[in-house]
N, C-alpha and C positions, 0 to 999 in steps of 0.2 A: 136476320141471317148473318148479318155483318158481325155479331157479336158471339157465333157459335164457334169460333175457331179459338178466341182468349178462353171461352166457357169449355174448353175441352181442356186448353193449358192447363186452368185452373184447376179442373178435375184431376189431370193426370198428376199436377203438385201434391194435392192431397192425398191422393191416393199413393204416393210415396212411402206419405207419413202414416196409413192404413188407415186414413180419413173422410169416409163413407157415408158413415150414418150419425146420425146425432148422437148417439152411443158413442159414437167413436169419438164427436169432439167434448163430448163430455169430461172422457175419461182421458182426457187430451192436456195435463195438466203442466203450470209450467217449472221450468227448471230455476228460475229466478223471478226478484223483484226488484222495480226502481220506484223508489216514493219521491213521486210527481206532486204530492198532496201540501208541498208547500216548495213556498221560494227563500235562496240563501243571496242574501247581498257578495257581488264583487269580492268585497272587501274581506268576506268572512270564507272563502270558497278556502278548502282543503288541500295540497296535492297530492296526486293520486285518489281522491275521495270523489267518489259519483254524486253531482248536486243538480239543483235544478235552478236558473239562472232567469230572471225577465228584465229583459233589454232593449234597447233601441242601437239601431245601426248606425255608426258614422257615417261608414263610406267604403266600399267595395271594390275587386279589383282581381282582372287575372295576372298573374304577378309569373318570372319565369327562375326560379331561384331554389335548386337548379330544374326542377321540370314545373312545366305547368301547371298550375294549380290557382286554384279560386280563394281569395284571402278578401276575408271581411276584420272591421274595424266595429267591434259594440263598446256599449257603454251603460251603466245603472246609478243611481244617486253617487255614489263613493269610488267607481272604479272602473276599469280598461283592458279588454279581453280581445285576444284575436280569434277568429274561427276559421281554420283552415282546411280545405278539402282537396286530398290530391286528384281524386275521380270525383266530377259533376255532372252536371248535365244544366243544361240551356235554362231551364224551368227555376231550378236553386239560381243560379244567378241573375235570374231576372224578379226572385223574391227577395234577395239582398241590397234591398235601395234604400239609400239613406230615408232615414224617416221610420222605417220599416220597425213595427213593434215585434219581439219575437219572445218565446219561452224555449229557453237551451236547455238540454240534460246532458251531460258527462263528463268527465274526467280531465284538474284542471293541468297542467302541466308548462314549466318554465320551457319557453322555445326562445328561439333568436332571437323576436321581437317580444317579449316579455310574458306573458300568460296568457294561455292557449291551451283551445282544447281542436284536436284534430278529428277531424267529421262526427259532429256533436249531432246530435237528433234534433231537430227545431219545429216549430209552426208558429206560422203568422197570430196572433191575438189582439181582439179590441181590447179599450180600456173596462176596466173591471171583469173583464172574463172572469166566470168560476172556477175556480182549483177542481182536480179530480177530488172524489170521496174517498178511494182506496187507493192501494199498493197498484202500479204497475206491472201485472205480470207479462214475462219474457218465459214465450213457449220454446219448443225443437220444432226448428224450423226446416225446410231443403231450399234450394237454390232457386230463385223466383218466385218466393212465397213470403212476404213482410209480415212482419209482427202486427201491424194494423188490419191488414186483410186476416189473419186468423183471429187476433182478437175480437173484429167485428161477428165473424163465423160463430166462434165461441159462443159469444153475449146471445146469438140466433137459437142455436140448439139451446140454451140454457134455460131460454123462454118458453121452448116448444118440447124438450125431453119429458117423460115421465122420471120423476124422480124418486117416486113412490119406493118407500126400502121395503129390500127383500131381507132382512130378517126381522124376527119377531122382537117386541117391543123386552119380550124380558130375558133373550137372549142378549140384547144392546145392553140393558142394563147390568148383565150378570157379567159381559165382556168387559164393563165401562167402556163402551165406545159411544159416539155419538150419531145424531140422525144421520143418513144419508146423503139428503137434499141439505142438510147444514155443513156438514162437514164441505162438502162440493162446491159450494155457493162459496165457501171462504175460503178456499183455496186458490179459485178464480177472482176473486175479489178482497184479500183482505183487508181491512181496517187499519189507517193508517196507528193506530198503538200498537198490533198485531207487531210484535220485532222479529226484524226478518231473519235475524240469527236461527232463529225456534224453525223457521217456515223452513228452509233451505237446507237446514242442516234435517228437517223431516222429520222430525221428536214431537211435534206438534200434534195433541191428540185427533184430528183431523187428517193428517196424514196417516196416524194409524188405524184408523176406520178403512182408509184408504187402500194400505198396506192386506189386513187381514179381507179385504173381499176380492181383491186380486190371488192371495192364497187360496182361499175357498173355491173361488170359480176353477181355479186347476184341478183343484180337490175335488171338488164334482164333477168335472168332466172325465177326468183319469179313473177315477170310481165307478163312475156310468158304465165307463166302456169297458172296465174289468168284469164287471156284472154284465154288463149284454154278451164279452164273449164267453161268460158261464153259462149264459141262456143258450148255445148254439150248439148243436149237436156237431161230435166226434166222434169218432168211432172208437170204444178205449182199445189200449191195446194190450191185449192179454196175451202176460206173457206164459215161459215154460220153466224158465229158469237155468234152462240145462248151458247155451251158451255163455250166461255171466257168470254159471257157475264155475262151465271151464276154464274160462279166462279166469277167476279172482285165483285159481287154481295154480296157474300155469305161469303167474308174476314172480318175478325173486322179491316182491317185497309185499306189505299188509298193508292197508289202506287206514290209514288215519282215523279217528274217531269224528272228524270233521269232514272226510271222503265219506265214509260210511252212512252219516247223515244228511248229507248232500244226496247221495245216492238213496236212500228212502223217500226222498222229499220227492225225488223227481221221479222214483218208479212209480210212485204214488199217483202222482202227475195223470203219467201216460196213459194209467187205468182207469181213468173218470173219461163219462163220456161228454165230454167237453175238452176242445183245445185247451194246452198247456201252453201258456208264458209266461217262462221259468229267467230270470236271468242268473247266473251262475258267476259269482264275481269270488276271486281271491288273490293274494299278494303274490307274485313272481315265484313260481316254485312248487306252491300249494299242490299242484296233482290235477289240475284242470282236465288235464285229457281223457286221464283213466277212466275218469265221473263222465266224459263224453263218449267213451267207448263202450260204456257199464249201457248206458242211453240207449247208444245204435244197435245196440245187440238185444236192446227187450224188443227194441221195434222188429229186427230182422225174427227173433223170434215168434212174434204175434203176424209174422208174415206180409209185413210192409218193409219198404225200402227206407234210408236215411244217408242224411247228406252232412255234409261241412262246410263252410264255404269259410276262406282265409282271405284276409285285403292284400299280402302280399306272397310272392309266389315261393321266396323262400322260407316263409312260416308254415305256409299248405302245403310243400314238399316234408318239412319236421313231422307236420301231421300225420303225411301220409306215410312217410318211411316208420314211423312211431307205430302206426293203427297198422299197416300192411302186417308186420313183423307180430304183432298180439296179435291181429283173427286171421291172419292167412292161415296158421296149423290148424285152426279151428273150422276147416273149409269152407273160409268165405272168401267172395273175391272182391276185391277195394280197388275203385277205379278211379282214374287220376285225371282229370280235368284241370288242363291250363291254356293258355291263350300260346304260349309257347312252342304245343307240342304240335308234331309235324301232320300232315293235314291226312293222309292214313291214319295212323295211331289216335287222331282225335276223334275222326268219325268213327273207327272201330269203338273205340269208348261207349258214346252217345249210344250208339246201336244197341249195345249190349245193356245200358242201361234203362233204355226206352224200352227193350224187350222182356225188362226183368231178371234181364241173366245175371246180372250182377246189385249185387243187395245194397251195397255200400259206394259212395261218391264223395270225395274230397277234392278239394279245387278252391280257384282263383272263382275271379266273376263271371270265366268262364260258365261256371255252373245254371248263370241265370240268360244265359245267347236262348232269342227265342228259337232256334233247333234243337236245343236240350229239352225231354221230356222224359217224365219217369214214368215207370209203369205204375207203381203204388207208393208214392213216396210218404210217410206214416210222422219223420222226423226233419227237423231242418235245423241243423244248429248255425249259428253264424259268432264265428270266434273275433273279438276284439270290433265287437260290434257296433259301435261308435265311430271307427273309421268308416263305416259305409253310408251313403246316402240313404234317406227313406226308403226311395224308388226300390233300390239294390235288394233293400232287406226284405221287402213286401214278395217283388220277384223271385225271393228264393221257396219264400212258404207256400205261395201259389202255384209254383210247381204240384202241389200237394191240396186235391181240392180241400182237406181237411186236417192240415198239417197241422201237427203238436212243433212250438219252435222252443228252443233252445238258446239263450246267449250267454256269452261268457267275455266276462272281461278280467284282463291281469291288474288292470287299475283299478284299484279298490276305492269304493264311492262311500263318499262322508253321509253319515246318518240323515243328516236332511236334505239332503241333495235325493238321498235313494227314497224318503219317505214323500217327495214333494216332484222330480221329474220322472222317477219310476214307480210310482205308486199306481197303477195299473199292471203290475209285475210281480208275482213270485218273488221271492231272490231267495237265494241259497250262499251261505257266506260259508267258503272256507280260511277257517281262522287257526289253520297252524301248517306246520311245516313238515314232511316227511319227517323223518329220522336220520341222517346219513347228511345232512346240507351244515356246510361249515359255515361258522357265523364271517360275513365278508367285512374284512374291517378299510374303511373311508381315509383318504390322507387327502390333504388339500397342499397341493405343492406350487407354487411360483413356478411363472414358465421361463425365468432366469437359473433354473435348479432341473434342467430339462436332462443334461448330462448325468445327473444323479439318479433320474430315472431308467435311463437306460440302461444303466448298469443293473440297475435292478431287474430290469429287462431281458438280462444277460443271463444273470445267476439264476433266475426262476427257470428258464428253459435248458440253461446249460443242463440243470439238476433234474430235466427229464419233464417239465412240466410245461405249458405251451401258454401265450398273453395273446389279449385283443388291443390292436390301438385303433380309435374311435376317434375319426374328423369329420369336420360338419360339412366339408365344401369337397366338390370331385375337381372344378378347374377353377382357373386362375379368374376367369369373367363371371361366372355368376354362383349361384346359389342354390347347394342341392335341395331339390322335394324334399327328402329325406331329413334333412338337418331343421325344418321347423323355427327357421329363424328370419319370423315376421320382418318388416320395417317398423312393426309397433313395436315388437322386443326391442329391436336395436336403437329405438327412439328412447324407450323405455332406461335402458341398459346405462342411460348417457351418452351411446355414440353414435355417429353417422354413419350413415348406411354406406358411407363411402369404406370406412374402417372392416367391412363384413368382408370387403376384397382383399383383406391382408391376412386374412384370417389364412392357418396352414392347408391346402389339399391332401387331399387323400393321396394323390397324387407322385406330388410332390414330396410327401410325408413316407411313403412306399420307397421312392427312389432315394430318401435318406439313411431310412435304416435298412435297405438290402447294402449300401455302402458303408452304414457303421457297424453293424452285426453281420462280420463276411461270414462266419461257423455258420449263422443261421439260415434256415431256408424261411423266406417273407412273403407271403401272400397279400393279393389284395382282391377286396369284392366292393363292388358299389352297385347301384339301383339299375346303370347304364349298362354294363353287363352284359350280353347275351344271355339269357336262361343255361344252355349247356355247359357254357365258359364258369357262369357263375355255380353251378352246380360241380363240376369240376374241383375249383379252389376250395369249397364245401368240404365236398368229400375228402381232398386233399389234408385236410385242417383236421376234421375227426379223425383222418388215420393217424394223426401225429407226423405225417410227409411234411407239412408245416409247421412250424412254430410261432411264428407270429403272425396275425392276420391285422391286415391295417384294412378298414372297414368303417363305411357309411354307415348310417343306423340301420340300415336295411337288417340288420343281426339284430335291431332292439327287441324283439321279441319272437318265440318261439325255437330259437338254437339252443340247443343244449349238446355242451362237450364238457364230461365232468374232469378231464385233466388239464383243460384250462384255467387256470389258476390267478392268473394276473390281469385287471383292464384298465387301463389307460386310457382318460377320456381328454383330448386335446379341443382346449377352449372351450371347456369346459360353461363357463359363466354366459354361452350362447345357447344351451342348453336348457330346454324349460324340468319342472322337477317329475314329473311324470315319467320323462324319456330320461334323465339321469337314472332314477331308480328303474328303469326296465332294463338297462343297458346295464349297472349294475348288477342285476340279478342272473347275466350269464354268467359269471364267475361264481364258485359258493355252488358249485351241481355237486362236486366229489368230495371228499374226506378229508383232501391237504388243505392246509390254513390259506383264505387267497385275500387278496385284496384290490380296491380300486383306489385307481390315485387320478385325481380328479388338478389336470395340468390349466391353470388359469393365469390370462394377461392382466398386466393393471394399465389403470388405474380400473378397480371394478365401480361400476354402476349399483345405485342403490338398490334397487330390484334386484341383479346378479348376484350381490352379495347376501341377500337377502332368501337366495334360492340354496346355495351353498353350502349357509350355517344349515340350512335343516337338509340337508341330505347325508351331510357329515357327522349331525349330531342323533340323525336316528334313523335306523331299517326298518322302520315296521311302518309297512306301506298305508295302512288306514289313518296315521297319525301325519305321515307324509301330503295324503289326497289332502285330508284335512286342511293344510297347509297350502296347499298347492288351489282346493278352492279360493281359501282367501286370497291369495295372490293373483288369480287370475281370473274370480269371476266365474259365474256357471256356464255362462256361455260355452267361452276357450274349453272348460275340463268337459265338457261332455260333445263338443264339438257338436255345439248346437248348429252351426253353418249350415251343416248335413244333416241334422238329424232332424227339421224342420219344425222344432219345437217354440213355439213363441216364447220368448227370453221373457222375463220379468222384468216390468219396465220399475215397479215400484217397492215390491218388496223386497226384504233383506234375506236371504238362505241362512243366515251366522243367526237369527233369531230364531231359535229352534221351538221354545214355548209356541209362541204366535205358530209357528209348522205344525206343532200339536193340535194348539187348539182348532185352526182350521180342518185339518183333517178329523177330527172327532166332530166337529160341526156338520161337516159333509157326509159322513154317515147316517148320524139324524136326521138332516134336511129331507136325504134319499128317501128316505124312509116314511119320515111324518109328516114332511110337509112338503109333496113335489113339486106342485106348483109354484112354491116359491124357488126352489131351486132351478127350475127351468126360466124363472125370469131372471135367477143372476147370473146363470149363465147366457140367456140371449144379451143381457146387458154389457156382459163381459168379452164374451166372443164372439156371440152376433153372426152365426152359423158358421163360424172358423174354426169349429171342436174338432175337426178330422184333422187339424195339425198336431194334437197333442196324441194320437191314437197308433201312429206307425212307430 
């Protein structure tokens, strides 16, 4: 019993690491090697170079210069090394006694008392002890959990795992990839010739065995679950026609040959008797709404309800003021669900739409409060649907025992990102731009050139036209939600998180330019806001009662004022490029020539700079995401944090073949040979498929 309290630790470290089943430490592989498989003399040791050293101890010593620390005296045929450890512990200095035979590994380095390696790896050894046969591998580790205790783990499952491959012998060979059980065995172990350059850098054709069955197992999972919810009855929903008609009627403008197609895909949709999940993704501008209004009206049609739900409440206000103004003449009535509104107004809402009276619902996350119930709810769309948690999104469709959903995103997703984390998904790509959108042209200005902006500032509104200025921070202490400006960017960026507090306020930024532009009237809006207040300066701004609005990114998406013409993004280079190009694409709604000037500090960070050339050098948002993948990983772009998707520990997204080929493999498998597919998926996920499912 005495031992069930470490054997829980032990467990609970693992399970950090999602280290369960033998499965798990199979595929539990490491991120480096040390070749222990030989020894380098004293004499010949490298600096800076990690080697492996057999010694004997002179003589030992806690030493106080200037803090405390454990300093030993070794020695080998030719030469003289100090090992120093600023944290010990009783045990290490009771094995460092003179006499003591030891084998050292790491890095040699000139110290004050002549060459030194500081808290080096060691263990006692007899004479002749055997060398390892392989590469040392160094796994991912968490806090309390040594590289000897998972290696030991490792070597356990690797004995007791079935290794048995799950693809067929002449699919391996048509892939050139190799066995399973070899390729696995050598990753955990490899052969001291094996150079670890090939190994780490993961080019190693065993890494790519590796590589493509981590894609497949997604591929199959996400395929599974598109085909079972094809298996599941819907009700289709048949429409009349008569309200999309009036509405395509009743717009001052024609719908795109990209809207148009959009809109068949997903009427298409609704009419199978099988739930629809569509994602609906296009660049800043594309016409998103129309195509989600086109939606709500087959459904209100076919005599079910539909919903919208927005992550922030001045995007779900765009929508709703945008959707109220098209089907209110059309007599429908569009009910407004926010967390804001006052506690009448909000329960009359509910009411009326629990009772059916009202067809249509748009709103915050209000929409998903378990007191919201709809009477027949047919549709769920959920807009910029990567800000929402799983939980969020599942909650909204389930309002609707057999709800068709809807998503839509303004951040347009790179071809393998969309073949490989949305591949469970429909998508509908809108790939152009209305008619009437002025092309916005980029300037990258020094923020020592800040004066010259303003003027610019001046002339644009003087002449009747209105600007947004864009700051990342609301006060002087910390750091708004809104501004998306990690401690990893700002580590990233090259600067201290302390630098993030000098950055300009909105604030601050407000009380500047209502004192350098007295003509003009200056607004401002931020996330903290009241709902009313901020609604207020809103609607102030589209009357043109305002001229310049100094604004948190709370505006990056969903505002449209098409005689806004000018935006200013201050500090820019703290800016990731997703939310530059959303914030960008508020200006560019009307006819007059606009532009963004993109105001950045130096000295910039390699990442910052690197974010900059491509916003400046190009609009077209899929060539952007593209970009923006690379730079940040699929994680960040698709806001895996919330979106509970398990990250890809091994493979590359940028390798878009290998994305092929596993998805073309995974249709097969499905098909012809299940059983093996359901073993690489237990092998893979190991009944953790419902993460990749919401």
């Amino acid at each position: 019993m005495a031992d069930q309290p470490a054997a829980n630790t032990l467990a609970a470290r693992l399970a950090r690491l999602g280290l369960r089943s033998d499965a798990d430490f199979v595929l539990h592989l490491p991120l480096r090697y040390e070749d222990e498989t030989r020894i380098t003399a004293l004499r010949d040791a490298r600096p800076g170079v990690a080697a492996q050293f057999e010694v004997a101890v002179v003589d030992s010593e806690i030493a106080y210069r200037p803090r405390r620390q454990l300093l030993a005296r070794v020695r080998d045929a030719g030469g003289v090394l100090s090992l120093r450890f600023l944290n010990f512990y009783p045990s290490q200095q009771k094995v460092l006694q003179p006499g003591a035979r030891l084998r050292v590994f790491g890095e040699v380095h000139e110290g004050y008392l002549g060459p030194e390696i500081i808290h080096p790896r060691f263990h006692v050894v007899g004479a002749g002890e055997p060398l390892p046969e392989c590469l040392t591998p160094v796994y991912p580790t968490t806090a309390g959990l040594g590289q000897a205790t998972l290696r030991r783990l490792i070597e356990r499952a690797l004995a007791r795992a079935d290794l048995a491959d799950t693809l067929a012998p002449e699919l391996r060979q048509r892939l050139n990839l190799p066995e399973f059980a070899d390729a696995i065995r050598l990753l955990h172990t490899p052969p001291p010739e094996m150079t670890q350059a090939a190994l780490e850098a993961r080019e190693h054709p065993a890494w790519r065995r590796v590589q493509f069955d981590e894609l497949l197992a997604q591929q199959l999972s996400l395929r599974r679950a598109y085909s079972a919810r094809r298996a599941r009855g819907a009700p289709p929903l048949v429409a009349t026609a008569t309200l999309t008609t009036a509405l395509l009627a009743a717009l001052p403008f024609r719908l795109t040959r990209a809207q148009q197609r959009a809109w068949r895909e997903i009427a298409g949709d609704l009419g199978q008797p099988h739930p629809m999940q569509r994602l609906l993704q296009g660049d800043v501008g594309s016409g998103k709404t129309v195509v989600a209004a086109l939606a709500m009206l087959h459904a209100v049609e076919a005599g079910y309800q539909a919903a919208l739900m927005a992550p922030t409440e001045i995007l779900a206000e765009q929508h709703y003021r945008k959707l109220a103004a098209w089907l209110e003449p059309l007599g429908l009535e569009v009910a407004w669900l926010t967390g804001s509104l006052r506690k009448r107004e909000k329960e009359a809402a509910i009411a009326r739409v629990g009772a059916g009276d009202t067809p249509i619902a748009i709103g915050t996350h209000a929409l998903i409060e378990d007191k919201v119930e709809f009477a027949r709810l047919g549709l769920a769309i959920v807009d910029e649907q990567h800000r929402f948690g799983v939980r969020q999104r599942l909650a909204l469709k389930e309002k609707g025992t057999f709800a068709h959903q809807l998503a839509m995103s303004a951040t347009p997703i790179p071809r393998t990102l969309a073949m490989s984390y949305y591949a469970d998904l429909d998508v509908s790509v809108l790939d152009e731009l209305p008619p009437g959108r002025s092309p916005v042209t980029t300037k990258l200005v020094a923020e020592a050139r800040r004066d010259e902006v303003l003027v610019r500032v001046h002339e644009a509104c003087r002449g009747g036209r209105q600007a947004y200025w864009v700051c990342p921070l609301i006060e002087e202490n910390g750091v708004s939600a809104e501004a998306n400006v990690s401690a990893a960017n700002v580590k990233r960026s090259g600067r201290s998180q302390n630098a993030v507090l000098q950055l300009k306020t909105a604030e601050e930024t407000y009380a500047r330019l209502v004192a350098e532009l007295p003509d003009l009237r200056v607004g401002l809006v931020h996330g903290r806001l009241k709902a009313a207040d901020k609604a207020a300066v809103m609607a102030a701004f589209v009357a043109n009662e305002i001229q310049v609005l100094v604004a948190t990114t709370v505006i990056e998406v969903g505002v449209d004022v098409p005689n806004a013409s000018l935006m200013v993004i201050e500090h820019a280079e703290r800016f990731g490029l997703a939310q530059l190009h959303q914030l960008r694409g508020r200006v560019g709604r009307g006819a007059a020539q606009s532009a963004c000037i993109l105001l950045y500090a130096q000295p910039l960070g390699e990442l910052a700079r690197a974010r900059l050339k491509v916003i400046f050098e190009s609009t077209d948002g899929f060539a952007i995401a593209r970009e923006d993948l690379r730079l940040r990983g699929p994680g960040e772009f698709i806001g895996a944090r919330q979106s509970g998707l398990p990250l890809l520990r091994y493979a590359d997204l940028e390798d878009a073949a290998l994305v092929e080929q596993a998805r073309a493999v995974a249709e097969d498998m499905l098909q012809a040979a299940p059983q093996r597919a359901e073993a690489h998926l237990q092998r893979w996920l190991g009944g953790r498929e419902e993460l990749l499912k919401a």
